[in-house]
Structures are given as structure tokens and as C-alpha cells.
C-alpha positions in Angstrom: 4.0 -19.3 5.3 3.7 -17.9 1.8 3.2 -14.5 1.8 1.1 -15.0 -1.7 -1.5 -16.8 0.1 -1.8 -15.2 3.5 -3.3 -11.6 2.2 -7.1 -12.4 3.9 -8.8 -9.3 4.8 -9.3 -6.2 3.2 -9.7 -4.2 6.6 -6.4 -5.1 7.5 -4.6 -4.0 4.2 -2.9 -0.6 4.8 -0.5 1.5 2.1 2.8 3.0 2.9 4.4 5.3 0.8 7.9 7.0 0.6 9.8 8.6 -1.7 12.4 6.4 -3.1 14.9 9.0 -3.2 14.5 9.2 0.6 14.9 5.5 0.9 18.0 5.8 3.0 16.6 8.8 5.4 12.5 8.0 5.9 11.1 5.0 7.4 7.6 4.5 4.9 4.2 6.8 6.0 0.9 5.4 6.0 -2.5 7.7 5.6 -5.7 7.2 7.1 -6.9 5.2 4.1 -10.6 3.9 3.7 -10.3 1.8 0.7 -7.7 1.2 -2.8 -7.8 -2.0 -5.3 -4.5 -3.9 -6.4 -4.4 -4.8 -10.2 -2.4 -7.3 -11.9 -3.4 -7.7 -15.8 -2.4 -9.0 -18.8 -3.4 -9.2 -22.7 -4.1 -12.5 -24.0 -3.4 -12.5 -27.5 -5.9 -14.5 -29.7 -3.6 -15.9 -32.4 -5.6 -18.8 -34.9 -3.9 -21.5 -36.2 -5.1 -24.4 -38.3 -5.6 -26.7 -35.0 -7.6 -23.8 -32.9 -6.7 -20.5 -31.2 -3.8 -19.8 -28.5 -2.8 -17.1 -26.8 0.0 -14.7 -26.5 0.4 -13.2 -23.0 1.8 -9.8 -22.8 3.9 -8.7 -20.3 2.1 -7.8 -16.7 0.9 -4.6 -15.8 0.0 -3.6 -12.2 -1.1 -0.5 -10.6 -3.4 0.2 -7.5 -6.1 2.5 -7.9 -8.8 4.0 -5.7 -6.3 5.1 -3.7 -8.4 7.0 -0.9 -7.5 8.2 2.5 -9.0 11.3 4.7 -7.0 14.2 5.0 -5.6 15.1 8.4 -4.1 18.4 9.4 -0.4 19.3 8.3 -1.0 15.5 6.8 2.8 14.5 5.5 1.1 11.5 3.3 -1.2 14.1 1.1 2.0 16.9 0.8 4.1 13.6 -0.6 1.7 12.4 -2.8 0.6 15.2 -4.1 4.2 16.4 -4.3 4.9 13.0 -6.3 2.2 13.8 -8.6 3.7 17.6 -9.7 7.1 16.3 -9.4 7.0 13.0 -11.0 8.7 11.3 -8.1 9.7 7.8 -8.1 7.7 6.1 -5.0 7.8 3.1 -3.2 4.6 1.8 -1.7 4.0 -1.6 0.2 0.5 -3.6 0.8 1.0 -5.0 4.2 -1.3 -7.3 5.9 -1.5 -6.2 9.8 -3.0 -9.6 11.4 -1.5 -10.6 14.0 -1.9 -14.6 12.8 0.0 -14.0 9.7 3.1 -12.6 11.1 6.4 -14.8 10.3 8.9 -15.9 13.0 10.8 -12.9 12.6 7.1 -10.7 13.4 7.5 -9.2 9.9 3.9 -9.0 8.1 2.8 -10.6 4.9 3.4 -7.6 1.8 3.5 -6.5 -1.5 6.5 -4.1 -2.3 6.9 -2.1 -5.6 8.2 0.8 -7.4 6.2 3.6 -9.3 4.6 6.9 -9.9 1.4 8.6 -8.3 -0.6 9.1 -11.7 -3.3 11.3 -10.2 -4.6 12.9 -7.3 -7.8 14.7 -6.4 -8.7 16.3 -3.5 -13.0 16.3 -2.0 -14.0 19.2 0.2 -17.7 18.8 1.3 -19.6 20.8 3.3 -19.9 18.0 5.6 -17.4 15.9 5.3 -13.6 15.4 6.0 -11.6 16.5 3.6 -10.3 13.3 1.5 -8.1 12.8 -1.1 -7.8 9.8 -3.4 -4.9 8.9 -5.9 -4.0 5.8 -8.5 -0.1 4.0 -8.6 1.3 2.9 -11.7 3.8 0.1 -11.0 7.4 -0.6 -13.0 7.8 -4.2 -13.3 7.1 -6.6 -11.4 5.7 -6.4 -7.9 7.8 -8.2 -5.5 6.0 -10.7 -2.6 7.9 -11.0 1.1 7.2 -10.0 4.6 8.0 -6.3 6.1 8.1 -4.7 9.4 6.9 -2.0 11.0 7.8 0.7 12.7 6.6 0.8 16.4 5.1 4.4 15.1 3.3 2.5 12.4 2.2 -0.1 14.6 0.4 2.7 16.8 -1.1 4.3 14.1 -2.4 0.9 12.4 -3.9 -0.1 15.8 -3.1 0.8 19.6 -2.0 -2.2 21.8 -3.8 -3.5 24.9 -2.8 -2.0 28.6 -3.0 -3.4 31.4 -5.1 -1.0 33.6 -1.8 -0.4 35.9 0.4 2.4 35.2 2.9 1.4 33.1 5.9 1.2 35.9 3.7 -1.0 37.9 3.7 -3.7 35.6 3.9 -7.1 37.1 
């Protein structure tokens, strides 16, 4: 399956971030995200010429705004992308599709992976509301498409499997 083509729904589109100096040491986080928007752009350069106009393409540009999650308590996501924001830390993030029909052979899921920096962060407080935060990702060169897997921690916390209505050690 190409990964290109098998990103479907938007509900089943999460983030994870991680530091990419802790590459070696952290498995990627995800938030409790509600919504964010994946951009890939370019300029096209009108240049005229005697037979017509054509274009120049610049290079691509990519970043993923809208960024926005609710905040839990002690919430390790916010503190690192907040922290990436003060600090100017290189991230990693990944757009992975979590549908079970789109998982490969291997059961990795369809993904986007890239490298960048957290170029803003707010934080909303109402009244009476949870406490969100939202964020935007500026991307260094080109995102890369493949499959990725997760954690069975980030499976949980995408979605809790089904159970049979035995205790688990009576399974049969």
C-alpha cells in the first residue's frame, strides 16, 4: 500500500512529538489533540517569454499549524512543547493514521515523519472550559512518507481495545 494514498480520515490523524535530542532514550508522546492542518506549498514563479508564461517552482515549504490539544494534569506533551518553543529545540513529530484497514504486513500505520521547531504556543484558560493549548511546526526539508509503529502505550491512549467480558486469565 502506498502510504501517500492511504491517509483517509481526519479523526484518525493523531501527532507525536519528541525531542530529537532524546531520540535514542523516549519512545514519541502524543496529546489529547482536537484538530491541526498539514501544509505543503510552493511559489510558482511567473516568468514571460515571447511564446507565453512559465513557471519557476521554489523549493517546498511545510509546516503544520493549528496545532491544538487539551491540557491534562502534569501533561508531559504541553511542558515539551512549550519547553521547545523557549528553548528552540529540534523536534520530531509524525502524522500517523490509526485505522486498522491501513496497517501494512508488518502492523505499522501509514505516516508522515519530519524534523522541526515549535514556532509558537498559546495557552486558553476559560472559565468553563479545559484548559487547551495550541501550537504551529515549521518543517526542515522535506517531509518523509513510510509506515510507523506504535507503542502498546500509544495504542491505549489512541483507542482502548475490545475485552472479552471474562477476566483476563479466563480467556478461552
Amino acid at each position: 500500500m502506498d502510504p501517500k494514498r492511504a491517509m483517509l480520515e481526519g479523526k484518525n490523524k493523531i501527532l507525536l512529538f519528541r525531542k530529537l535530542s532524546e531520540a535514542n532514550s523516549e519512545a514519541a508522546k502524543l496529546s489529547f489533540q482536537t484538530s491541526h492542518t498539514f501544509d505543503f506549498s510552493r511559489d510558482a514563479e511567473a516568468i514571460m517569454t515571447k511564446d507565453g508564461t512559465i513557471r519557476k517552482l521554489s523549493e517546498l515549504e511545510s509546516e503544520v499549524t493549528g496545532i491544538e490539544a487539551i491540557q491534562a494534569k502534569d501533561d508531559p506533551v504541553a511542558t515539551m512543547l512549550l519547553e521547545a518553543v523557549l528553548e528552540g529545540d529540534k523536534m520530531e513529530l509524525w502524522e500517523v493514521t490509526v485505522d486498522e484497514d491501513l496497517k501494512n504486513e508488518d502492523g505499522k500505520y501509514p505516516a508522515i515523519y519530519c524534523q522541526g521547531y515549535m514556532t509558537s504556543w498559546s495557552s486558553e484558560n476559560g472559565a468553563e472550559d479545559e484548559a487547551t493549548y495550541s501550537g504551529d511546526f515549521a518543517i526542515e526539508l522535506t517531509p518523509q512518507f513510510g509506515f510507523a509503529t506504535l507503542t502498546e502505550e500509544q495504542q491505549q491512549a489512541v483507542q482502548y481495545a475490545f475485552q472479552d467480558t471474562t477476566p483476563e486469565g479466563d480467556q478461552q
